[in-house]
Structure formats: C-alpha cells, structure tokens
C-alpha positions as CSV (number, residue, x, y, z in Angstrom):
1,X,-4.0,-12.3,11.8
2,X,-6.6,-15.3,11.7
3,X,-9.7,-14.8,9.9
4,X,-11.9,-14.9,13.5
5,X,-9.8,-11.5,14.6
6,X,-10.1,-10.0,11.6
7,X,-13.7,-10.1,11.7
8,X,-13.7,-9.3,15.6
9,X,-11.7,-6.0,14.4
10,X,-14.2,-5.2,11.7
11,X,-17.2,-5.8,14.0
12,X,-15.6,-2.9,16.2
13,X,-14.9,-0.6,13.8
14,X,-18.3,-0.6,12.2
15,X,-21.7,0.9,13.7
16,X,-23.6,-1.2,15.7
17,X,-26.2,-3.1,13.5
18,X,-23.9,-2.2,9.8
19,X,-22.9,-6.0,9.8
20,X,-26.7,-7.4,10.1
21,X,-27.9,-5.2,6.8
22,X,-29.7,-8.6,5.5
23,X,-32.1,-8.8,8.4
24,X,-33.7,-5.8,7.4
25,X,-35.8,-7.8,5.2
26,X,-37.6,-9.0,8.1
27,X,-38.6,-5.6,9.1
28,X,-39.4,-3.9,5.8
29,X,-37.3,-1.9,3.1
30,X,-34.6,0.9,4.8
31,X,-36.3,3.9,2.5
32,X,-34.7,6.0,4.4
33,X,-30.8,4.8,4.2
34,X,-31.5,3.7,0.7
35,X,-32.5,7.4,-0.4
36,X,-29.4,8.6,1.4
37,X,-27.0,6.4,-0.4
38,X,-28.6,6.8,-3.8
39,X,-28.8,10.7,-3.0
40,X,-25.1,11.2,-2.3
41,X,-23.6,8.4,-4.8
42,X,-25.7,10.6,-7.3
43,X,-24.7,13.9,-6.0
44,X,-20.7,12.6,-5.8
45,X,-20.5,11.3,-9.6
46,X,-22.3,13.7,-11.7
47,X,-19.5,16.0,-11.7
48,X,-16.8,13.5,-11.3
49,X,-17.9,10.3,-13.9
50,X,-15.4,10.5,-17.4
51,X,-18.7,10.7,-19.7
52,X,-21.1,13.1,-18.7
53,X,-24.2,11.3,-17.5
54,X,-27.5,13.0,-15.9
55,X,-28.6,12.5,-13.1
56,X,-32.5,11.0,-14.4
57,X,-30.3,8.4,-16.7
58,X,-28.1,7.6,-13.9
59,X,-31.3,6.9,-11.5
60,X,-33.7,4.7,-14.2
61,X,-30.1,2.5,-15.0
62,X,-29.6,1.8,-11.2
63,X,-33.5,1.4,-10.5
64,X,-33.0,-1.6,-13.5
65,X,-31.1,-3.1,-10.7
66,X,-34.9,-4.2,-9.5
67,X,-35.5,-6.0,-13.2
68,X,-31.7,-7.7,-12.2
69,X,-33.0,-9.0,-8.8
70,X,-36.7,-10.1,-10.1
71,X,-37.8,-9.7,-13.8
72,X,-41.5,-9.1,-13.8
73,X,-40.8,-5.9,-12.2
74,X,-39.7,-2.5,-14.8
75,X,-39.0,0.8,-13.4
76,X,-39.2,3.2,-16.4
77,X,-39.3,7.1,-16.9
78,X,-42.6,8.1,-18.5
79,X,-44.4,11.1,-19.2
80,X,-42.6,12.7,-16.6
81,X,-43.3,10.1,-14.2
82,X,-40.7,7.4,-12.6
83,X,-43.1,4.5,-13.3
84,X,-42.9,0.5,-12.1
85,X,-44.9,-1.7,-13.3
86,X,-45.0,-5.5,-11.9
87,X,-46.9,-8.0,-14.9
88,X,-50.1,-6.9,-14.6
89,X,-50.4,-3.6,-13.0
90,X,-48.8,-0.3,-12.1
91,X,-47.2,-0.5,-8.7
92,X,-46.4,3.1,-8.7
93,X,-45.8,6.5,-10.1
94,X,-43.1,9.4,-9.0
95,X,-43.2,12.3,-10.0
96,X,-39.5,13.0,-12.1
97,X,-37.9,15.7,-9.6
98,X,-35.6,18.7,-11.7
99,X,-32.6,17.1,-13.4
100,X,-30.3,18.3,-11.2
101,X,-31.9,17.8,-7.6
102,X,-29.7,14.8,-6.9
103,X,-31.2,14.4,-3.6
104,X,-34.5,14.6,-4.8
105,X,-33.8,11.4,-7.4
106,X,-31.9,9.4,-4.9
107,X,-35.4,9.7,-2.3
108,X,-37.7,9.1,-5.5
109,X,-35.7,6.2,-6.6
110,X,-35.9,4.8,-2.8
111,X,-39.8,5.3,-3.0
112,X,-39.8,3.5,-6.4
113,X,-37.5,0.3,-4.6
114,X,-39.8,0.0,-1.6
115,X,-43.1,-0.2,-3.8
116,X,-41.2,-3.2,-5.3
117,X,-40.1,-4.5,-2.2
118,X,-43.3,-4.8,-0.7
119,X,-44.9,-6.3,-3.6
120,X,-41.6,-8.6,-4.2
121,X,-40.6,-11.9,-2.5
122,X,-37.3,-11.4,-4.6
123,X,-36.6,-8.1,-3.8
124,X,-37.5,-8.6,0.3
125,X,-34.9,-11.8,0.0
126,X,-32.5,-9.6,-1.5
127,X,-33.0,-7.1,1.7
128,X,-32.1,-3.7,1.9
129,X,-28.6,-3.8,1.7
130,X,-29.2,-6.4,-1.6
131,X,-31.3,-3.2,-3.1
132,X,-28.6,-0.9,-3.0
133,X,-25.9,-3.0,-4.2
134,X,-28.0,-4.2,-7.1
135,X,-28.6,-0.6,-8.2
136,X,-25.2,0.1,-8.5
137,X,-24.5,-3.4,-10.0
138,X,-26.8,-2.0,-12.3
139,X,-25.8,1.9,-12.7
140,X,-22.3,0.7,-13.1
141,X,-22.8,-1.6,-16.1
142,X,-22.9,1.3,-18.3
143,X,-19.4,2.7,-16.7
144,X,-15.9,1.8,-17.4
145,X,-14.6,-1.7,-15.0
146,X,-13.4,0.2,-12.6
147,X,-16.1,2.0,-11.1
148,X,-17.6,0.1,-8.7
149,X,-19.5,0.3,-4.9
150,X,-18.3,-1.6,-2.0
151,X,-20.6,-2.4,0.4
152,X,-20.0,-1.7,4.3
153,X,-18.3,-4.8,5.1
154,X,-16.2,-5.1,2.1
155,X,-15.5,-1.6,2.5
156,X,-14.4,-2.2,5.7
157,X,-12.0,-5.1,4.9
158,X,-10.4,-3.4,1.7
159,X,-9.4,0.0,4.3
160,X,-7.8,-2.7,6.6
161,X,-5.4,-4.2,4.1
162,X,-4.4,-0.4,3.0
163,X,-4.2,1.2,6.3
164,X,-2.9,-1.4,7.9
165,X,-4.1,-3.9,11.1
166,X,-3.6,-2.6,14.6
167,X,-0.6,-4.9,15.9
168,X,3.1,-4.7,16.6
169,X,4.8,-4.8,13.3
170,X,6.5,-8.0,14.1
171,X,5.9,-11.5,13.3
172,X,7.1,-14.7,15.6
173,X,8.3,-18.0,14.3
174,X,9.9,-20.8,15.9
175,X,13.5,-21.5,16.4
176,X,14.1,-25.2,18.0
177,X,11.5,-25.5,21.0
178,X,12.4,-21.5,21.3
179,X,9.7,-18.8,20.0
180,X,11.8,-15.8,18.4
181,X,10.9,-12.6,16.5
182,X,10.9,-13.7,13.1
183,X,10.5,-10.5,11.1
184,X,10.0,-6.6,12.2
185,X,7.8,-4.4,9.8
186,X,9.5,-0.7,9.5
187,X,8.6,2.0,11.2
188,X,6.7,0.0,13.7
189,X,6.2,-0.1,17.2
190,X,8.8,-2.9,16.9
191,X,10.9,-1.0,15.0
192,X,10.4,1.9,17.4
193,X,11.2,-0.1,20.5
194,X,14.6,-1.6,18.6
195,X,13.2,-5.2,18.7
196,X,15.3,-6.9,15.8
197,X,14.8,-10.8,14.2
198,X,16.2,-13.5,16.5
199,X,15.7,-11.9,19.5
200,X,13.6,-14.9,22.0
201,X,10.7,-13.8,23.1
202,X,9.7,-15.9,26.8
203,X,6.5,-14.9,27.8
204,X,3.9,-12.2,26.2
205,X,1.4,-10.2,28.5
206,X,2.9,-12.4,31.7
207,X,2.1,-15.7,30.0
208,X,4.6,-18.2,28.9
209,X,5.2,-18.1,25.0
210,X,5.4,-21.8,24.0
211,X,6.8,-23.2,19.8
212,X,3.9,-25.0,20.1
213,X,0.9,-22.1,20.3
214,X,2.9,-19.8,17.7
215,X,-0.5,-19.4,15.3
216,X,-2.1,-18.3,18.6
217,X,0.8,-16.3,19.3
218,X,0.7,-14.3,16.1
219,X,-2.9,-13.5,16.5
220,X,-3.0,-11.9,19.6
221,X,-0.4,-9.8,18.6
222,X,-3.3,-7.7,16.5
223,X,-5.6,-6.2,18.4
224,X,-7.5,-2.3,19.0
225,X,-5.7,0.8,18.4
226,X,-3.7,2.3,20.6
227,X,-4.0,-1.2,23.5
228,X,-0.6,-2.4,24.8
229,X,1.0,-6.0,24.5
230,X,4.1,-6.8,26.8
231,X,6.7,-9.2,25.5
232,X,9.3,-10.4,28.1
233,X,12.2,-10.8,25.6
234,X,15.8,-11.9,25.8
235,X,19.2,-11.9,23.7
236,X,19.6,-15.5,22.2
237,X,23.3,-15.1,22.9
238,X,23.0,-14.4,26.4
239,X,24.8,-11.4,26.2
240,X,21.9,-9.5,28.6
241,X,19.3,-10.5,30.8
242,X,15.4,-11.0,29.8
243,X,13.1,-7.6,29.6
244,X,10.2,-6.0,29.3
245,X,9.1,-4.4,26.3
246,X,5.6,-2.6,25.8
247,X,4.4,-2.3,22.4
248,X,1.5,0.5,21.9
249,X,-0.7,-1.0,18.6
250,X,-0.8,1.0,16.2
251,X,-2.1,0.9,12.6
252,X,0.8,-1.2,10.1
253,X,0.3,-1.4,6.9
254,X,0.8,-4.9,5.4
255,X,4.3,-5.4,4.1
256,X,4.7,-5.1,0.2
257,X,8.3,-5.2,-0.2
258,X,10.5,-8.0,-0.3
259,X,14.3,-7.5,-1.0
260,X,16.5,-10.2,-2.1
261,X,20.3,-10.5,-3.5
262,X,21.3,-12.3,-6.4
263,X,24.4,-13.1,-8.7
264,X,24.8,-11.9,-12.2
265,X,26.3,-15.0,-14.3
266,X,28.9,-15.3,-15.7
267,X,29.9,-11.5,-14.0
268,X,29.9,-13.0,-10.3
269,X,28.5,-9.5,-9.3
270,X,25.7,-8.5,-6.6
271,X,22.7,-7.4,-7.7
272,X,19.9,-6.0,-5.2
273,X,16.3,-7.2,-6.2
274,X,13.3,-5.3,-4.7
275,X,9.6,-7.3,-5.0
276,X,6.5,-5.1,-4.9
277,X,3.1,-6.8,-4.2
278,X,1.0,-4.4,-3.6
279,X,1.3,-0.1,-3.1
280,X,-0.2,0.9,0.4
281,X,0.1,3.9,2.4
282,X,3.3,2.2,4.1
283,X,4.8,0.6,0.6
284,X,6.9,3.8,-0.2
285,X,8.6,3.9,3.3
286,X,9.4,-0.1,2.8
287,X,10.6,1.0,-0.8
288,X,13.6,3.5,0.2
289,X,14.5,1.4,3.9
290,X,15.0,-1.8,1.9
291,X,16.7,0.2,-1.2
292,X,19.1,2.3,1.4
293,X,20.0,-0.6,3.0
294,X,20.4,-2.5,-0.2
295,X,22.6,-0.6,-1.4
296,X,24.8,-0.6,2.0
297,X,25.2,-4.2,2.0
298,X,29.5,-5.2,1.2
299,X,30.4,-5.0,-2.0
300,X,27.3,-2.8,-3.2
301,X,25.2,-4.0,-5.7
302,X,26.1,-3.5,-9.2
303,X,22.8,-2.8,-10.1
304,X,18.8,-3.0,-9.7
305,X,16.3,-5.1,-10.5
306,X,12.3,-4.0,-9.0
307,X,10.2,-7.0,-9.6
308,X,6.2,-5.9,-10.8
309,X,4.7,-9.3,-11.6
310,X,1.7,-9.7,-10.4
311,X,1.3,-6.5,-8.6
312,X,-2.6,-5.3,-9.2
313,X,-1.6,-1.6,-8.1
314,X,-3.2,0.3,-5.2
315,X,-2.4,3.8,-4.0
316,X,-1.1,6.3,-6.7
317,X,0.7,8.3,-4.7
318,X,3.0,5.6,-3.5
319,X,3.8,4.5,-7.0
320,X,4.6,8.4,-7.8
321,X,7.1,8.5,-4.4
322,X,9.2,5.5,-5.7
323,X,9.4,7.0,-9.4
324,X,10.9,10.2,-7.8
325,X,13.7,8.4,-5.7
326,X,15.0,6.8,-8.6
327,X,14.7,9.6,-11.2
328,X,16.9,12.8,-11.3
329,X,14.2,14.2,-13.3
330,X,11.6,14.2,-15.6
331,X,7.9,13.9,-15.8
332,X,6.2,10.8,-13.8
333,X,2.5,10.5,-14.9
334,X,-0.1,12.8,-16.0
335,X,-4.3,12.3,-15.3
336,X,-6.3,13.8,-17.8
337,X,-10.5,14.0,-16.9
338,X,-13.5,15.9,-17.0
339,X,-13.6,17.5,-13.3
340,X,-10.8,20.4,-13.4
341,X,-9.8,18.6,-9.7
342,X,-9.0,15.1,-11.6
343,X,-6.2,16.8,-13.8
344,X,-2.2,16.2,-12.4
345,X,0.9,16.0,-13.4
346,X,3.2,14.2,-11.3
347,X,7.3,15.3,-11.4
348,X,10.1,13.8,-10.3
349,X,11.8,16.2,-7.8
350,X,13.7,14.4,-5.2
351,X,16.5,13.1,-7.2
352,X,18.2,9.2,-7.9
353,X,19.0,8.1,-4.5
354,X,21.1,5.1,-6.2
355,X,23.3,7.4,-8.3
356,X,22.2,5.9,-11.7
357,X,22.1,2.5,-10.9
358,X,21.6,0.2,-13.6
359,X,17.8,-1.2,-13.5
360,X,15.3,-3.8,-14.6
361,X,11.6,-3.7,-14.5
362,X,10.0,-7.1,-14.5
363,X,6.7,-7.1,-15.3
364,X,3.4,-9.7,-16.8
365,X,0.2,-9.5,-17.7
366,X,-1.2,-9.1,-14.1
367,X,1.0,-6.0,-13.3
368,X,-1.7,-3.1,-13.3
369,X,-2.5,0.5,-12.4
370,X,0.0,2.2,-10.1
371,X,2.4,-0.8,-11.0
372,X,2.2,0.3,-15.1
373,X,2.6,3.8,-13.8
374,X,5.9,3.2,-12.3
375,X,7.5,1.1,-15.1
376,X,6.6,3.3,-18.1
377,X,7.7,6.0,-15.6
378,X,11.0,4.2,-15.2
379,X,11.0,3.0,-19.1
380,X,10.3,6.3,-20.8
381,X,12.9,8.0,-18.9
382,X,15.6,5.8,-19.9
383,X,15.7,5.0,-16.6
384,X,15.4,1.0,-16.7
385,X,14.8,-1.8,-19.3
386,X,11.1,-3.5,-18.5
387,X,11.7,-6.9,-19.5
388,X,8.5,-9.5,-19.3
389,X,5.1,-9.2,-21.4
390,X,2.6,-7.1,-22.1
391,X,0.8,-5.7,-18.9
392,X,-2.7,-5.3,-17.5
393,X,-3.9,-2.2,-19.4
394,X,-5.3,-0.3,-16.6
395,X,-4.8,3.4,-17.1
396,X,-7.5,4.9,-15.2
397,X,-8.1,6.6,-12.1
398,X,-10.7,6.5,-9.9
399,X,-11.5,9.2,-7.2
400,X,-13.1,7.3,-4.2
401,X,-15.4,8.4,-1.6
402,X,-17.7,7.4,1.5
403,X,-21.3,6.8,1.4
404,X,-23.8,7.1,4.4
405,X,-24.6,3.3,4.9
406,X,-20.3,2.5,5.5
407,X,-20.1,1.6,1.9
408,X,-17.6,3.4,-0.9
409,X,-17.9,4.6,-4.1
410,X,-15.0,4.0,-6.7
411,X,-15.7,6.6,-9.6
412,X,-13.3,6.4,-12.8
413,X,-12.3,10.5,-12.9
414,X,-9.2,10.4,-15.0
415,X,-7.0,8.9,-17.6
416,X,-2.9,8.2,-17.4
417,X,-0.7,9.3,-19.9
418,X,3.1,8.1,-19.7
419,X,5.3,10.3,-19.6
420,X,5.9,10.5,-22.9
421,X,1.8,11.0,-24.1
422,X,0.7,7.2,-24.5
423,X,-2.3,6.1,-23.0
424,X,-2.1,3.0,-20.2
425,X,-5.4,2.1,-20.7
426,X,-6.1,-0.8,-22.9
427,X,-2.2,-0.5,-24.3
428,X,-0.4,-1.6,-21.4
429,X,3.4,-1.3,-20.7
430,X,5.3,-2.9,-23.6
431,X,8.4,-4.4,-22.4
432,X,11.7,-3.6,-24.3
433,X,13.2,-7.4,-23.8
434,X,9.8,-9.8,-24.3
435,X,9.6,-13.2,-22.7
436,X,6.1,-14.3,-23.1
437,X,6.7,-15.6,-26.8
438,X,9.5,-18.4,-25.4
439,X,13.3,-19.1,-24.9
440,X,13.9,-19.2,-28.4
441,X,12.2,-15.9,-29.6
442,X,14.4,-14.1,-26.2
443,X,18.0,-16.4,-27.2
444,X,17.4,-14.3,-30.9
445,X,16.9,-11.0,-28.6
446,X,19.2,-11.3,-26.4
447,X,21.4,-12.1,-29.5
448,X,20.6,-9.0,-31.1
449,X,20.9,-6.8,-28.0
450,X,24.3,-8.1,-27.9
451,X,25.0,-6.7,-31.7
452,X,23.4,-3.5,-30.7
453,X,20.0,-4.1,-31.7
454,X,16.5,-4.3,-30.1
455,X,14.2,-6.4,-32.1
456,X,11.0,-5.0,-29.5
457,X,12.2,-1.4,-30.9
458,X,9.3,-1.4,-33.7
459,X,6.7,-2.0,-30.8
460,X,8.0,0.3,-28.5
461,X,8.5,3.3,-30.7
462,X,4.4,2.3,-32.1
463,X,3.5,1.9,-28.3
464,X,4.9,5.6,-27.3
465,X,3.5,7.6,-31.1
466,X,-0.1,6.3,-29.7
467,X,-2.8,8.5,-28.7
468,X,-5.8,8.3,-27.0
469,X,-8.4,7.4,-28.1
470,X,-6.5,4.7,-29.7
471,X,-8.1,2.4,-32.3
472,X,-8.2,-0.9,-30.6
473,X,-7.3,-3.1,-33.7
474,X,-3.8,-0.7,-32.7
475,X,-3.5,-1.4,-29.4
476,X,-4.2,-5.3,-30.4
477,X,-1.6,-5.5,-33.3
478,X,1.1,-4.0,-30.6
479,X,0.1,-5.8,-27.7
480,X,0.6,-9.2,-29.7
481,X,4.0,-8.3,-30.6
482,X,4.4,-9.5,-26.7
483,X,1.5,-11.3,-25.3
484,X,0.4,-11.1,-21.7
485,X,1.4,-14.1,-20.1
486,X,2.5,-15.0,-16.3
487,X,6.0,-14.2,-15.1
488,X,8.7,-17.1,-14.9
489,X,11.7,-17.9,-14.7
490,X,12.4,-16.4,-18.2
491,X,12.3,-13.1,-16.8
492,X,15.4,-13.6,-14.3
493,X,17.7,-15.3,-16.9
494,X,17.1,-12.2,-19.2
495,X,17.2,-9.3,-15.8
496,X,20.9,-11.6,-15.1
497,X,21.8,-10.9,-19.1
498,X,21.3,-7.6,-19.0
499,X,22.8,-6.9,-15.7
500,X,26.3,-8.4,-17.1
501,X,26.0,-7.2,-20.2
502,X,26.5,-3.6,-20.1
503,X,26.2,-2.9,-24.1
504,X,23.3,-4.7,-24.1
505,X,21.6,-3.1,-21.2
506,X,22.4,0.5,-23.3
507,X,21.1,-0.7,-26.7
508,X,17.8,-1.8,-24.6
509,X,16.9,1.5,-23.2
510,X,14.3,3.8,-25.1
511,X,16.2,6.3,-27.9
C-alpha cells in the first residue's frame, strides 16, 4: 500500500477533526479533552504501573511536561494547592482534589495547562494535542522504557500494521509484459477464493491490468472493509478460460513469516528455515501453514531452523502459540506484577507438531520481547540450540489501553521469567553457540562441541541460576561473555554445523 492510501485509510477510520489536533491552538486550549485523557490515563495506571505511584505524584510529573515545552513556567504542589507560577507571578492555584479522585486530578491538571496556555506562546504553539503528549513525555520519564502514549494518529497507524490493511491478501508482480499474482497471504480472501501465484490476472474492476501500472495496481488492491475488487483472471497455461473472481476486503495482517530451504554441508540434507519479523495477530496462523507445509515438501526436512534476528516482538500471545506447537510439554513463560490480573503462566499443551525435529534458534541483539520469549522457551526446554549473540533484554510486559482523544496508553504491568526462573529483562537470551565474538572464537566452539563440550556452558548455567532483581554488574559480566551484535552470515555456517553434526547438536542443548 503507498503511503497516500495509507493515510486516506487512516483519515476514515478516525473521527472527523482527530487528524487536525494542532489547529486547536488557534481556537484556545481543549480543557475539556485534556481533563478526559489525563483523568482516565490516571484512573488506568494507578492500579496497573509495576511501582506503586499516587495519583498527586503521577499529576505534578506530567504537569512538568509544561516546564519541558516552555521553562519559565513551574507547576508545583504546595500547601495543598496545585500551584503555577510563570517568572514573576502566580498564574494559578488548584485546589489538590483527594488522592484518589483520579478524575478529579486529571480536570485540575487540565485547569493548571490552560492557565499556562493562555499566558504561553510556547505552550499555544505546542497546541492541545502538544499538551497532552508532553505530559506524558513527562509522567513517563520516571517509568520503565516501555511505557509510553501514542497519540491518535500514531495510534492509528501502529493498529494498522497489527490488525492488518483492508485488501486481498495477494500481491501482483510482473511476468514479461504479463501482470500475475505474485504472492497470496493465508487465510485470505485470496486464499479463500483459491487464487494461487502465477495465475495472470487481465483486467481488475473491468479495467485492463497493464506490467506497466503494477505500483498502481498493488495499491488499489487495499481499500475499506468489507468493499469488493473484481479480478478477471486466467490460467497461464491455457488450460481454462479467463474468469471472474470477486474478492470481499477484509482486514490481513501483514505477512511475518518467510520460509526458505537450505542444504546442510557436507550432509547434502534438507533443512526447512522459518524467518519471523514481526508477531501479529495473523503471524501464528503463517507460523503452522508454512511449518505444515514445510515439513511435506519431498524428502522432509531433516531438521529446523526459526530465524529471530532482528525481530522487535509484538503480540505475546502469538509468540506463546508457536512455543506450544513445537513443545510436547513444559512451561512457556510466566508474568509476574503488581495487579493480581497481570500474573500468567503460559503452558505448552498442544503437543510437537514436527515430531522432535532437530532445531536452531538464531537470534542478535535486536531480537526483543515476544521474540526472547520464544527462544528461551525453546532453549530451556531442550527444545533447540539458540545460536547468535546476546539479545535485546526486554522482559516486560505492558498492558495497553484506549484513551478518549484516539490515543493509547502502553503501561509496563508485568515481568517475564523463562521458564526456568531467569529474568529477560536486562539479561537477555544467552545463546548456547556465540557468534558475535568472530570466526575464530566459534571454529574453537564448534571444535569443542564436536569433543562433547560447550564452551558457552559457564554463561548459560550463570544466565538460568539468576534472579530478579539481578545485580546489573551480573547481568553485564554474562552478557559480555557474548556481546550483542547484528546477525550475519556466521550464524548460518554454525545453524548448517549443527544440523549435520548430530553429537554436536546434543552436547549444545541445556543439561
């Protein structure tokens, strides 16, 4: 989809008027919308937030947002009183409403904003929508990384790339002067109507489809839930003649997984390797389609490697429905928080769809959240060797709700443990085979594997006694053992090694 119809999309899907916050400074401070926001961010966290925070802290740290956006102003809590005082006078004073009247707080702090709005040129440049997102800019400097606010339009976008576009499912390419499907998203509307890759497609709502418009093409492909698009379409090898084909849009979630094949040297066998960008609401289905059919292909795949590098997480959920096709058993993840609601345990429960499969985990120092879930899932097991570098560190989850002006709130409401007790957070995922420290350092590894011995076992076994809260001079001295770095070609030399080398592929599993 081209960025001009993405942005048409988002204009239909959001209110009237959401997209032209800014222009509110024209016509004076939303009090109002800003007291609404503030009320129920305020309202949502205080039960939720890791570290207990009241509600009065939680307002004077956002209303600093103010100082952020124009320093001569200073909104303090005095005597009782919300206070703001500009250089040389007191702009205004609020009465401080009872500690726990969230509401109450998120209309003071709005009164507080537009007494500094009028008296601001800063603050009426900044608008109403600038208000709000500098007093969670703010509030959220004194929270973890992760918890964050997204304002309407970002919002907006972010929903798109997890629920997924209204379209077709399939993407066109070019074949000679000839436009064909090039690639058909499962469980699609393409999918659905049994459109498949190659197939030509002539015309496309009763207009000619021409090699030459195919960017055009592709675009108009997307468009509103639930409209129709009708490709004329025809067999390339003439074995029927052209038809119709109606397409209902519908919401497709971007495609995250990307299979491949590829030869184990000096073995000569298949192995089946799975790449997973991103998990959406859509990336479990493309998980178990792409493994099944993987794992059908002539002669079967001797084993499995799921690539991770890169991968920044996304939805749980999905992470936690990939871990339980591939283990027989056995504890996935556990969350861990203050709110009785934040605290899980995830099990596996649907049982190894590849019949014990031998497996490799790649992953680097940009594999994060769900991603770290599912390869200490898959590590601590015994499940799969992680070969690659220290990863991300992000062991947190964040419980994530709507706010009155379009905007979300991310709030950081639990923390992972592995399944064996470990904390993600900070830590990481410690590979078993490391290849950030250089050929030489993995030829000695792979050497030792080959005698029986893992050189990363020290790390690991330090890695899985840890703790949290874990001193971070510890988490330091372990993660160096393997420093984050960028995937590479490394990785695949040692996932081929380890796929053909059967003793060495036992010896690098956990104990």
């Amino acid at each position: 989809m081209n960025r001009s119809a993405l942005l048409l999309l988002i204009c239909i899907i959001l209110p009237a008027g959401m997209l032209s916050q800014p222009a509110a400074a024209s016509s004076g401070f939303d009090t109002a919308t800003a007291a609404s926001v503030w009320a129920a961010a305020l309202n949502y966290i205080e039960p939720r937030s890791l570290q207990q925070l009241s509600v009065p802290q939680m307002s004077i740290w956002g209303l600093q947002g103010l100082t952020a956006l124009d320093p001569d102003l200073n909104a303090t809590l005095q005597d009782g009183q919300i206070r703001l005082y500009s250089p040389d006078q007191l702009l205004i004073a609020v009465a401080a409403p009872p500690p726990s009247d969230a509401v109450a707080w998120g209309a003071a702090a709005a009164a507080v904003a537009a007494a500094g709005y009028s008296a601001s040129p800063a603050l009426q440049a900044a608008g109403t929508q600038g208000l709000i997102s500098s007093f969670f800019d703010e509030l959220f400097n004194h929270f973890d990384p992760y918890s964050r606010y997204e304002p309407p339009l970002q919002a907006a976008q972010d929903q798109l790339m997890i629920t997924g576009i209204a379209g077709t499912g399939l993407t066109l390419g070019r074949q000679g002067n000839y436009v064909v499907i090039a690639t058909v998203t499962e469980d699609s509307p393409a999918s659905e109507a049994g459109l498949s890759p190659g197939t030509l497609v002539i015309a496309i709502d009763g207009q000619a489809a021409y090699a030459s418009q195919l960017a055009k093409l592709n675009a108009n492909l997307s468009g509103i839930l639930g409209s129709t698009v009708t490709l004329r379409v025809e067999d390339p090898a003439g074995g029927s003649p052209a038809a119709d084909v109606v397409l209902t849009r519908a919401y497709v979630p971007p495609q995250t997984v990307f299979p491949e094949m590829f030869t184990s040297r000096p073995a000569a066998q298949n192995f089946l390797a799975l790449k997973i960008t991103g998990f959406n609401k859509g990336t479990s289905d493309q998980f178990s389609a792409a493994l099944v059919n993987g794992l059908g292909q002539v002669p079967a795949p001797a084993g499995l490697v799921i690539d991770l590098r890169g991968n920044r997480g996304g939805v749980l959920r999905q992470a936690v429905l990939i871990a339980d096709t591939l283990l027989p058993a056995g504890t996935i993840a556990a969350a861990a928080g203050r709110d009785p609601d934040a605290d899980q345990k995830f099990a596996a429960e649907g049982g190894d769809i590849t019949a014990g499969l031998p497996m490799v985990v790649l992953v680097d120092g940009q594999t994060a959240s769900a991603a770290e879930i599912l390869a200490a899932a898959l590590a601590d097991n015994r499940r799969a060797v992680v070969v690659g570098s220290a990863t991300l560190g992000k062991g947190l989850v964040q419980a994530v709700t709507s706010l009155p002006d379009g905007g979300e709130l991310f709030i950081t409401w639990s923390r992972v443990l592995a399944p064996r007790g470990w904390p993600l957070q900070t830590l990481g995922v410690i590979p078993q085979l490391c290849t950030s420290l250089g050929a030489q350092n993995l030829s000695a590894q792979i050497n030792a594997l080959r005698a029986g011995t893992d050189l990363m076992a020290a790390a690991d076994a330090k890695a899985r006694a840890g703790r949290a809260p874990m001193p971070i001079d510890m988490i330091l001295a372990i993660r160096n053992t393997c420093p984050a770095d960028i995937g590479g070609d490394l990785d695949i030399s040692a996932a081929r090694f380890l796929m053909a080398t059967p003793a060495a592929y036992q010896a690098a599993l956990l104990p």
